[in-house]
C-alpha positions as CSV (number, residue, x, y, z in Angstrom):
1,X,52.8,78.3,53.6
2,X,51.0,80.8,56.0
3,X,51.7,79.1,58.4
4,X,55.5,78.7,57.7
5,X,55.6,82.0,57.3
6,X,54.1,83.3,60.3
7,X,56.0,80.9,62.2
8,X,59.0,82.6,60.7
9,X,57.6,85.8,62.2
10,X,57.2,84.4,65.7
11,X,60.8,83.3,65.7
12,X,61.9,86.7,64.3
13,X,60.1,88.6,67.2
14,X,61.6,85.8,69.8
15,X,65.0,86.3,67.9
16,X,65.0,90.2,68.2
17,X,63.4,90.0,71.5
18,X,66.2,87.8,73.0
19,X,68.7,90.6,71.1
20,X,66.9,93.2,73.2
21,X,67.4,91.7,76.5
22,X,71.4,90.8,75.7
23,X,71.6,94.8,74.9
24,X,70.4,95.6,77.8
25,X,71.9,93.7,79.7
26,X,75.2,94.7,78.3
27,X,74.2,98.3,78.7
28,X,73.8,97.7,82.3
29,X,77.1,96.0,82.4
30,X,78.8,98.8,80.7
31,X,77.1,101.3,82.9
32,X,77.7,99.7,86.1
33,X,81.8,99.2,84.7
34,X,81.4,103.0,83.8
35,X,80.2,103.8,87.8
36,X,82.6,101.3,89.3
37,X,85.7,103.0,87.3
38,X,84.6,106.6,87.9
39,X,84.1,105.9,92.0
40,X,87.7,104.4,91.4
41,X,89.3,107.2,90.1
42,X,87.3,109.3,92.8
43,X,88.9,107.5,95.5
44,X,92.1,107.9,93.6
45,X,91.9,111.4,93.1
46,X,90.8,112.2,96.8
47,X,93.9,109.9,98.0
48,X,96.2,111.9,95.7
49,X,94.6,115.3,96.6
50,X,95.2,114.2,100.6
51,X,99.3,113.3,99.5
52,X,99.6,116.3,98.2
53,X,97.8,118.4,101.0
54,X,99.7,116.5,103.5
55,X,103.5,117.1,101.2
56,X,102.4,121.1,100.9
57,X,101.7,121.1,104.6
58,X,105.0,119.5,105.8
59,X,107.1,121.8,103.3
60,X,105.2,125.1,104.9
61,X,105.5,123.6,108.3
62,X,109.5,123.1,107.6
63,X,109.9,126.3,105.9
64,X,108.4,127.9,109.3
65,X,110.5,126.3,111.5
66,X,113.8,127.4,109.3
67,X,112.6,130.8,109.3
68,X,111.5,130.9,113.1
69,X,114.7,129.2,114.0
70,X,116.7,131.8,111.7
71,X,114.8,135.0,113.7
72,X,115.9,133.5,117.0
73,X,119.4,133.0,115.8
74,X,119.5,136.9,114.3
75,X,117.5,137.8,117.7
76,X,119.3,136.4,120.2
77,X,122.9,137.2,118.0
78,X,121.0,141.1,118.3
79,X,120.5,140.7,121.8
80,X,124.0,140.0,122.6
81,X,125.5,142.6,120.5
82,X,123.4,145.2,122.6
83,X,124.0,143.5,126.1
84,X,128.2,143.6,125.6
85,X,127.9,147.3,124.3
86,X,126.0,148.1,127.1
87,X,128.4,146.6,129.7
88,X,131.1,148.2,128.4
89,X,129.9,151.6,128.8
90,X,128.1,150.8,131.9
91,X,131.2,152.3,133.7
92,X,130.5,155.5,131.9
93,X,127.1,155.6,132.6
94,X,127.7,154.5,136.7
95,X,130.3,157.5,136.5
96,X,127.9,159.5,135.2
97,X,125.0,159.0,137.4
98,X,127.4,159.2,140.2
99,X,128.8,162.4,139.0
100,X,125.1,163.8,138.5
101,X,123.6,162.7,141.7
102,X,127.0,164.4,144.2
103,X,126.6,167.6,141.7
């Protein structure tokens, strides 16, 4: 009967033994699933972070070249505006000069 029973021991502690390596080994698995997934989303995250970076830059850059093409536009329209009512007093002016330098 001592024997029986100790016998039963042994094969408890081999039982509860071979429980402790499958739980650890699972807790590896799960850890290593837990790494795997969180360098996933990492990679995600960094891809989506560059979309966006990339989308915010193109909008700025397209937003500069509306506003620089618009100051051109006003600049040049400004330029043109002064140039024709400058030539058409530039008789005055010539008639003035002309007048001041014979004086």
């Amino acid at each position: 009967m001592v024997k029986e029973v100790i016998q039963s021991i042994l094969e408890a502690e081999k039982e509860a033994d071979s429980m402790i390596k499958d739980a650890q080994n699972e807790s590896r698995k799960i850890m290593q699933d837990a790494y795997d997934d969180a360098k996933k989303v990492n990679v995600q995250m960094g891809n989506k972070l560059k979309e966006q970076r990339r989308t915010s830059t193109d909008k700025a850059m397209k937003t500069a070249d509306e506003n620089y093409a618009k100051f051109i536009d006003d600049a040049t329209s400004d330029g043109s505006d002064i140039k024709a009512k400058g030539s058409a007093k530039i008789g005055t002016a010539v008639d003035f000069i002309v007048g001041r330098v014979i004086s």
